[in-house]
Residue frames as qw, qx, qy, qz and C-alpha x, y, z in Angstrom:
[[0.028, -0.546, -0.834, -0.068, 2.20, 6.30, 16.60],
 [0.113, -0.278, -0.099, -0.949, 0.06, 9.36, 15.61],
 [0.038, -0.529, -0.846, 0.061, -3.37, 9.98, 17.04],
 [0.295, -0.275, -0.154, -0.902, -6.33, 12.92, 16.12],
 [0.013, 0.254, 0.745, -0.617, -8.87, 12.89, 18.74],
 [0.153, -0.285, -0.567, -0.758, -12.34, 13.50, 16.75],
 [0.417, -0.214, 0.153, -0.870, -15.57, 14.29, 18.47],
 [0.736, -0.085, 0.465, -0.485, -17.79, 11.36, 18.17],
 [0.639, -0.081, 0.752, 0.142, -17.71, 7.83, 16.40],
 [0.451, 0.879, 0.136, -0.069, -19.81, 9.68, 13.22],
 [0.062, 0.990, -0.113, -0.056, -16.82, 11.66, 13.08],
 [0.477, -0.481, 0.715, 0.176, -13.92, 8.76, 13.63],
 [0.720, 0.363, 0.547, 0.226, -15.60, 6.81, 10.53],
 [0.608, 0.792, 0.046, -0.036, -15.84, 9.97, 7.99],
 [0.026, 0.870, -0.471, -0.141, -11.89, 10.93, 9.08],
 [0.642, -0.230, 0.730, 0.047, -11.10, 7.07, 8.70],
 [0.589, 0.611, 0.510, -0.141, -12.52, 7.18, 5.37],
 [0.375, 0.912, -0.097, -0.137, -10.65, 10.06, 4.22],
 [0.429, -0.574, 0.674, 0.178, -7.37, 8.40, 5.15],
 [0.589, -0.051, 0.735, 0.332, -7.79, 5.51, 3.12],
 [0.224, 0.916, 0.176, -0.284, -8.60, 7.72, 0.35],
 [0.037, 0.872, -0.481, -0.087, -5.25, 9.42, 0.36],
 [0.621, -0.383, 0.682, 0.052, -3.76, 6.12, 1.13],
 [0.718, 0.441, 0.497, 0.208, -5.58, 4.27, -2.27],
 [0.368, 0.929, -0.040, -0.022, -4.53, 7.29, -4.46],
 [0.049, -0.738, 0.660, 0.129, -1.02, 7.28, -3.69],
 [0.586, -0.283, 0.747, 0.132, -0.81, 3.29, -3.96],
 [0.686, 0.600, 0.405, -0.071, -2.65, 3.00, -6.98],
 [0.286, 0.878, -0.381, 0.044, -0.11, 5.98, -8.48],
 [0.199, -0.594, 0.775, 0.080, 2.90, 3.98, -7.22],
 [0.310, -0.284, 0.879, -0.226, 1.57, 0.73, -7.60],
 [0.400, 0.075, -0.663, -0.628, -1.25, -0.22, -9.32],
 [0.646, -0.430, -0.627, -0.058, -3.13, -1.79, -6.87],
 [0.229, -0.454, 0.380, -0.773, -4.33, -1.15, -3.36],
 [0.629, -0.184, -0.734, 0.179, -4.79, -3.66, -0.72],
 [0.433, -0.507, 0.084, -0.741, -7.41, -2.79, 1.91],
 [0.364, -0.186, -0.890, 0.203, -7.29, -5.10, 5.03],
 [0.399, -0.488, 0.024, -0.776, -10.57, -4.47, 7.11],
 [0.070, -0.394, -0.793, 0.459, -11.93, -5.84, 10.66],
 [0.377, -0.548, -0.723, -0.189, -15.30, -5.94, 12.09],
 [0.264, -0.164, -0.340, 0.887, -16.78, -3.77, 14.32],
 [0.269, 0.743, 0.568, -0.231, -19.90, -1.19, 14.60],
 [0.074, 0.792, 0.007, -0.606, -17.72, 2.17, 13.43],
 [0.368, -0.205, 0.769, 0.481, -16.04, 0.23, 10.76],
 [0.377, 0.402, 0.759, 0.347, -19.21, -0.19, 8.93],
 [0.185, 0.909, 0.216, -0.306, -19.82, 3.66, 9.07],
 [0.354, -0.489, 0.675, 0.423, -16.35, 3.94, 8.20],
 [0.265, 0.046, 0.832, 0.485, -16.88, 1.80, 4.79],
 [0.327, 0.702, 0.628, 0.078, -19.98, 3.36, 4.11],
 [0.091, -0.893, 0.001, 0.440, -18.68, 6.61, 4.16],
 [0.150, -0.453, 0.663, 0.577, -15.79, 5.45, 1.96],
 [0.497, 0.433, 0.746, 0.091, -18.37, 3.66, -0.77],
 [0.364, 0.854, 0.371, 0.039, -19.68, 7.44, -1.65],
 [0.334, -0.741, 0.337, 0.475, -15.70, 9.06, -1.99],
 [0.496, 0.814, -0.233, -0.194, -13.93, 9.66, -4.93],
 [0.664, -0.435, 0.599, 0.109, -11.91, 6.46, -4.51],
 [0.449, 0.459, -0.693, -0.329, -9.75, 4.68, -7.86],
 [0.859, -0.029, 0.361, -0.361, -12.06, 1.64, -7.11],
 [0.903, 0.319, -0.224, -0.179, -10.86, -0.42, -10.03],
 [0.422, 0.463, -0.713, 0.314, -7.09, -0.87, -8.47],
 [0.486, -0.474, 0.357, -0.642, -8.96, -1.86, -5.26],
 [0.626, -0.197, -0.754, -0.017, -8.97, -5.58, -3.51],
 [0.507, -0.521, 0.090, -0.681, -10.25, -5.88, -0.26],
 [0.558, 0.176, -0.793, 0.170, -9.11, -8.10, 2.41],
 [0.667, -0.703, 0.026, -0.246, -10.18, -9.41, 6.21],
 [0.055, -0.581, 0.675, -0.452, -8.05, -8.99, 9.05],
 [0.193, -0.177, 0.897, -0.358, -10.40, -11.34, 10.93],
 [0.714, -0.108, -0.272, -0.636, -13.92, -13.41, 10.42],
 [0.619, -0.118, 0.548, -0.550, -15.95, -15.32, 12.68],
 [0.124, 0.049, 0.988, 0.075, -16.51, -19.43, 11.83],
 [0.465, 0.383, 0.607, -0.518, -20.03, -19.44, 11.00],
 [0.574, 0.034, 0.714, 0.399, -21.88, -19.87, 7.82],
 [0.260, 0.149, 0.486, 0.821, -22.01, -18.14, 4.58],
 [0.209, -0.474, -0.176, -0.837, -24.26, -14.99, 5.40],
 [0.530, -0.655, -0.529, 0.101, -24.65, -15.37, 9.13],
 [0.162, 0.904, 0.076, 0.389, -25.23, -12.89, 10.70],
 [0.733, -0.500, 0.172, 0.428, -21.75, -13.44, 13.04],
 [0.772, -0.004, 0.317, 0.551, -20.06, -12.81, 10.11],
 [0.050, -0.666, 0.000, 0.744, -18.12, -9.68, 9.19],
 [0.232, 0.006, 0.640, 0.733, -18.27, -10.22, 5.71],
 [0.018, -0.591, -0.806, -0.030, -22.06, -9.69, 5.87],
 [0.116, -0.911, -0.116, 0.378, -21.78, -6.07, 7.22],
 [0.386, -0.159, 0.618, 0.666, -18.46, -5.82, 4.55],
 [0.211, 0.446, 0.757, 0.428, -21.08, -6.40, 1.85],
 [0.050, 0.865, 0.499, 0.016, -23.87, -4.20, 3.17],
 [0.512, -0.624, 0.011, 0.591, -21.18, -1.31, 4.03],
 [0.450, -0.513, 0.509, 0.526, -19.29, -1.38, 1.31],
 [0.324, -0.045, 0.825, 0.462, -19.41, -3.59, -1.43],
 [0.250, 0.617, 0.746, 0.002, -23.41, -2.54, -2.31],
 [0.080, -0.863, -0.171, 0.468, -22.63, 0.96, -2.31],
 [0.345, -0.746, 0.420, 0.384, -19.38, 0.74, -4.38],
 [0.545, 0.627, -0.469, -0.301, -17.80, -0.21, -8.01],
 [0.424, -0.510, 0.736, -0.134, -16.55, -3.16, -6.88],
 [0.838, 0.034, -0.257, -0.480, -16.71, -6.20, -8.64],
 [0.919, -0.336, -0.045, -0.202, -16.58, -9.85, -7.10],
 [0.765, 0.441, -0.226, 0.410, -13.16, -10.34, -7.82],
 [0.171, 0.584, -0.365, 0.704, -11.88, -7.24, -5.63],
 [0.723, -0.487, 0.276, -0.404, -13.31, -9.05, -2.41],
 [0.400, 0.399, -0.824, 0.053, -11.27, -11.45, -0.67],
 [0.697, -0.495, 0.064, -0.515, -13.28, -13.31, 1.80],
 [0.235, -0.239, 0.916, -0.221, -11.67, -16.16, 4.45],
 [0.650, 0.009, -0.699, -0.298, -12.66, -19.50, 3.42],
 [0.252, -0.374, 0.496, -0.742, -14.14, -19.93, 6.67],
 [0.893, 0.117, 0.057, -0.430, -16.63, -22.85, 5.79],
 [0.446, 0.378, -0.799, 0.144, -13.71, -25.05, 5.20],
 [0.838, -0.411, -0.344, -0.098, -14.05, -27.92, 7.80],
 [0.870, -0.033, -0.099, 0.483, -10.11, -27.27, 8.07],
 [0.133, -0.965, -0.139, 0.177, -8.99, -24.34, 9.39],
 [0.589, -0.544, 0.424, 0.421, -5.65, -24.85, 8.94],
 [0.447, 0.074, 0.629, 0.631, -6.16, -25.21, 5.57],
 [0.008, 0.960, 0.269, 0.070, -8.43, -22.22, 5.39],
 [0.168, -0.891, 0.214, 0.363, -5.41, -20.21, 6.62],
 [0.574, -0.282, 0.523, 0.564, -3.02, -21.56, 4.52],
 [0.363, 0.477, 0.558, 0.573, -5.21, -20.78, 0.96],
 [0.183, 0.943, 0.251, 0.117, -5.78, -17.39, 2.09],
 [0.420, -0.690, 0.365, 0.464, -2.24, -16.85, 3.06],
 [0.478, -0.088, 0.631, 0.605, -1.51, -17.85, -0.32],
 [0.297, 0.717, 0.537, 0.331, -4.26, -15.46, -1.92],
 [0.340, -0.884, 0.113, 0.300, -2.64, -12.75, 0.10],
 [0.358, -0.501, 0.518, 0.594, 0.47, -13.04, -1.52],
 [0.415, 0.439, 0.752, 0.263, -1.15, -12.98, -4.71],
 [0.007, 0.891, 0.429, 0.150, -2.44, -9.81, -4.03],
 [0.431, -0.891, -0.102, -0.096, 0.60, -8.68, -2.25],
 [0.331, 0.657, -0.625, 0.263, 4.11, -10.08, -3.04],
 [0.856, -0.453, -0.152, 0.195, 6.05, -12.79, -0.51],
 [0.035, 0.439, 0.897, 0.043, 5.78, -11.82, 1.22],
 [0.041, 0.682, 0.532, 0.500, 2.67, -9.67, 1.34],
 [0.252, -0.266, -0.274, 0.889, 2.76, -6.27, 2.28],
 [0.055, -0.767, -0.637, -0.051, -0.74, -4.63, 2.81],
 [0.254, 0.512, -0.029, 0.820, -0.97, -1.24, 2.13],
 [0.470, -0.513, 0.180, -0.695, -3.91, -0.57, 4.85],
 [0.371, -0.071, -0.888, 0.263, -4.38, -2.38, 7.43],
 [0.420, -0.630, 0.082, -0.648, -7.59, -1.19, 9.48],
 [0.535, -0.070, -0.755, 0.374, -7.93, -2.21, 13.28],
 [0.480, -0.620, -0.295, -0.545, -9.97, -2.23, 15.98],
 [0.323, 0.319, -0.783, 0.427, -9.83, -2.37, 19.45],
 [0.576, -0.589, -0.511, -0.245, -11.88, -4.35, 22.03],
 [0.551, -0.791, -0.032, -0.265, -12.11, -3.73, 26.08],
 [0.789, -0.538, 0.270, 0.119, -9.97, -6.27, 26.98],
 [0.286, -0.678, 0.496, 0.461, -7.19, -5.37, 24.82],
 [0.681, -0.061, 0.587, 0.433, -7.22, -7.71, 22.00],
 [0.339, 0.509, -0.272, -0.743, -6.93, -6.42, 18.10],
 [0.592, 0.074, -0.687, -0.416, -8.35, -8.54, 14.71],
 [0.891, -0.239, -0.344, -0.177, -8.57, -11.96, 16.63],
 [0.511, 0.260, -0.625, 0.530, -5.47, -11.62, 18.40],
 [0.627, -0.632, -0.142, -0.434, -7.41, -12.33, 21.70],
 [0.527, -0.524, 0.477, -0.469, -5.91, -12.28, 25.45],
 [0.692, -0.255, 0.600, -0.311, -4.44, -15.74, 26.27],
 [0.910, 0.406, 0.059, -0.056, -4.90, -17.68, 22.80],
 [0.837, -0.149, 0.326, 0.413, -2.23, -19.76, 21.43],
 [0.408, 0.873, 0.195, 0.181, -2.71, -17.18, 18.32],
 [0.367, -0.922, 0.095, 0.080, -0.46, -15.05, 20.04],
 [0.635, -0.493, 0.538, 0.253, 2.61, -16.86, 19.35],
 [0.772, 0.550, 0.317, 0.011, 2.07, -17.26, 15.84],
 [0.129, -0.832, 0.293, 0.452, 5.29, -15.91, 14.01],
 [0.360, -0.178, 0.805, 0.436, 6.01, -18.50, 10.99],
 [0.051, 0.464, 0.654, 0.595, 2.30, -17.59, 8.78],
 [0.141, -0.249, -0.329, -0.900, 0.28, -14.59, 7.70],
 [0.643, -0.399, -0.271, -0.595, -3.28, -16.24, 8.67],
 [0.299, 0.004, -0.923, 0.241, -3.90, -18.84, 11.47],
 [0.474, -0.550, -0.403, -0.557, -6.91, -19.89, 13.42],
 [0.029, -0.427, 0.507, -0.748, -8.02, -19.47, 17.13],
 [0.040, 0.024, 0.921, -0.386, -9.59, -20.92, 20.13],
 [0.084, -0.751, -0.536, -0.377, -13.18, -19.97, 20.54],
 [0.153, -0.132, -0.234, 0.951, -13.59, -16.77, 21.67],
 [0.264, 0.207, 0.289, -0.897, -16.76, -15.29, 22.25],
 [0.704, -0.017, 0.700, -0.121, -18.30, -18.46, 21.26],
 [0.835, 0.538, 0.109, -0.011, -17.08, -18.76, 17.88],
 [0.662, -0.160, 0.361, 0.637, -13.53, -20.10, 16.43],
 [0.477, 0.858, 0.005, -0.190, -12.39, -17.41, 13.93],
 [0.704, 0.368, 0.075, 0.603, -9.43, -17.33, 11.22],
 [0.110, -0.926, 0.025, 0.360, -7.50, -13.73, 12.07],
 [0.653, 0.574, -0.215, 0.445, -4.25, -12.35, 10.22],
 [0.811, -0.412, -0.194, 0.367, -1.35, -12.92, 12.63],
 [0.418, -0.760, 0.037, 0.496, 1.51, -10.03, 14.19],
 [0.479, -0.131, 0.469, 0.730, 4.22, -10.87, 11.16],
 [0.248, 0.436, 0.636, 0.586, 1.91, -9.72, 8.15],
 [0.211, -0.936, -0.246, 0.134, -0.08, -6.60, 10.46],
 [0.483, -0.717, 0.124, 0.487, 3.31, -5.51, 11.11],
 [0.345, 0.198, 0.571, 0.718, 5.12, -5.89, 7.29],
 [0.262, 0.785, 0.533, 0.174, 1.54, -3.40, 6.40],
 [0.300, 0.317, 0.167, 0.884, 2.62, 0.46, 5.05],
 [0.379, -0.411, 0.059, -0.827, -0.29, 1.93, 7.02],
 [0.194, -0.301, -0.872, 0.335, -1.99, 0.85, 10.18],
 [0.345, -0.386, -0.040, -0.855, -5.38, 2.86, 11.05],
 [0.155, -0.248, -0.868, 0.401, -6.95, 2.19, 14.46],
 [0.365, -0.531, -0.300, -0.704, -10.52, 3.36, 15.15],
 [0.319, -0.415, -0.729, 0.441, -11.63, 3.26, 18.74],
 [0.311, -0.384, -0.053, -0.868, -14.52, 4.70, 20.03],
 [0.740, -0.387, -0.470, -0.286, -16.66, 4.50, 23.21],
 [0.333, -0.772, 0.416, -0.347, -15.69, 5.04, 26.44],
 [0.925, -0.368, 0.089, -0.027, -15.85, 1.34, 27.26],
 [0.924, 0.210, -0.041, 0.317, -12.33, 1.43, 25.44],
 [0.131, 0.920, -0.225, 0.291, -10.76, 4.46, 27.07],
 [0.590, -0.704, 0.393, 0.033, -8.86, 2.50, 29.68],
 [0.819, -0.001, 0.460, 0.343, -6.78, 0.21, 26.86],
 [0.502, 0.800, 0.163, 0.284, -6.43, 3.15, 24.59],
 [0.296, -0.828, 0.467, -0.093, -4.23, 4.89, 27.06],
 [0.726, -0.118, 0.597, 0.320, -2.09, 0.97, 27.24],
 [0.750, 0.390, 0.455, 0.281, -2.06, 1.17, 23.53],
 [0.353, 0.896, -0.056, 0.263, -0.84, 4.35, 23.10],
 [0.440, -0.781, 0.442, -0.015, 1.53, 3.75, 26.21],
 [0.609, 0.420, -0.664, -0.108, 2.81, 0.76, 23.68],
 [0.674, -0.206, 0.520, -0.484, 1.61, -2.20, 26.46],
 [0.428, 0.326, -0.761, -0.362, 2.92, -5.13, 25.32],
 [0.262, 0.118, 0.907, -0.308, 1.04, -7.31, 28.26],
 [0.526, 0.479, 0.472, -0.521, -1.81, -6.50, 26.30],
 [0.679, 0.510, 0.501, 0.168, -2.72, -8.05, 22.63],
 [0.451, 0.792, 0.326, 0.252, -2.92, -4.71, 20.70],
 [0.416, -0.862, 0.265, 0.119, -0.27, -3.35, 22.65],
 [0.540, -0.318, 0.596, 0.503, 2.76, -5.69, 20.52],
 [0.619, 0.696, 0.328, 0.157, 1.27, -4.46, 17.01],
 [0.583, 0.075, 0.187, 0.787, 4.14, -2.43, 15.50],
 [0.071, -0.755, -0.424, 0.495, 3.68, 1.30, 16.32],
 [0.479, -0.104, 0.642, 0.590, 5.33, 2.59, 13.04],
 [0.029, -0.039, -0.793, -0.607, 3.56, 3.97, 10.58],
 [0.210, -0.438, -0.864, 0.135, 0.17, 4.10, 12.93],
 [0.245, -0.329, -0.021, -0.912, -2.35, 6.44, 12.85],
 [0.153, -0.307, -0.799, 0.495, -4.86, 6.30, 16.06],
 [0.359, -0.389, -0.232, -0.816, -8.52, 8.08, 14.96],
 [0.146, -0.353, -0.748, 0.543, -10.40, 7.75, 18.81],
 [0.341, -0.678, -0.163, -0.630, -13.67, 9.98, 19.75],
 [0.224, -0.684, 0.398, -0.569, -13.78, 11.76, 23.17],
 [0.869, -0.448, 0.096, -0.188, -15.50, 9.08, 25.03],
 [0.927, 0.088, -0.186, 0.314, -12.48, 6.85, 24.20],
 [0.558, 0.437, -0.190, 0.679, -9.88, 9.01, 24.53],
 [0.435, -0.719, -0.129, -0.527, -11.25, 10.43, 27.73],
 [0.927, -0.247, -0.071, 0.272, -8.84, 7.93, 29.47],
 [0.643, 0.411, 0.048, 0.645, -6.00, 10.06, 28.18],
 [0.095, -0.808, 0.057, -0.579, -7.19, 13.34, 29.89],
 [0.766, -0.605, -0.068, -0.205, -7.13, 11.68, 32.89],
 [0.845, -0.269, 0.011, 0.461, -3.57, 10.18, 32.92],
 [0.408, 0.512, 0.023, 0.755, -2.43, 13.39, 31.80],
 [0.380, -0.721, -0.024, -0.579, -3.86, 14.91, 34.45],
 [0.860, -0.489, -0.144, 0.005, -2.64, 12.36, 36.97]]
């Protein structure tokens, strides 16, 4: 697990941007396609805006969520909503290269199961995601993979839903299919998250984002976060 230490959260989105850049260029040249998995978050959506006005081979592009919030079709819970404004408004994209969770399903279970199977469409079985962005929250967890849920345990499909968690069930992509991904990019910014950035770089498996597969992981942090780091270095 790499990690670049960037000034401020401004400054974690544009270098987060430039990554997946480099990333789409090479997959597109190998591959023909590029498979962007994204989570929610505030820096994320600088992050995608920043990448909207880059020099990006847009047409091999598909776009995919790590995680979305139950709720309905343009609420404003949902990450796809900020996805759209971010991203998709800014960007060549056409409707096709967005993959959104079928979250409005009554059935979750069968919500995960047709986007596991639109994943591997996009991705081979099984699917291997070229990017994989990720976030991290206070209490450790990453996409939906939240402290305590059953989620946690998940090891036999790609998608699967979760308890409620900050009062809303959400759909997340599970350890097996994060891990299978050619790139991992973490953003973290904000001080509130310096004390789990230090666990996550110490590879803390008591903590959610701590069993993600360290491989292959780049770690983009501003000071405040990473401000945790001086400190145990110092200790």
């Amino acid at each position: 697990m790499q990690i670049e230490v960037l000034a401020d959260a401004a400054a974690v989105a544009r270098r987060a941007a430039e990554v997946i850049v480099a990333e789409a260029r090479a997959a597109v040249t190998a591959r023909g396609r590029f498979v962007l998995a994204v989570s929610g978050g505030r820096t994320p959506w600088l992050m995608l805006r920043a990448l909207a006005d880059q020099d990006v081979p847009w047409a091999g592009v598909h776009v995919v969520q790590v995680d979305e919030r139950v709720a309905p079709a343009g609420h404003a819970d949902r990450n796809l909503a900020r996805l759209y404004e971010s991203l998709v408004e800014h960007a060549p994209l056409r409707p096709g290269q967005v993959h959104a969770m079928p979250v409005e399903l009554p059935d979750l279970a069968e919500a995960a199961a047709r986007y596991a199977a639109t994943l591997r469409e996009l991705a081979g079985t099984p699917p291997v995601l070229d990017l994989v962005h990720l976030g991290l929250g206070a209490d450790g967890h990453t996409a939906s993979l939240v402290p305590g849920d059953p989620v946690l345990a998940v090891d036999a499909a790609d998608v699967a839903s979760t308890g409620p968690y900050q009062g809303r069930r959400r759909l997340t992509l599970t350890y097996p299919i994060i891990d299978r991904a050619r790139r991992i990019l973490w953003v973290v910014t904000d001080g509130e998250k310096a004390a789990m950035l230090a666990r996550l770089l110490d590879g803390d498996r008591s903590i959610p984002a701590g069993r993600v597969r360290r491989e292959r992981a780049l770690v983009l942090a501003d000071s405040a976060a990473a401000a945790g780091l001086q400190r145990v270095a110092n200790a």
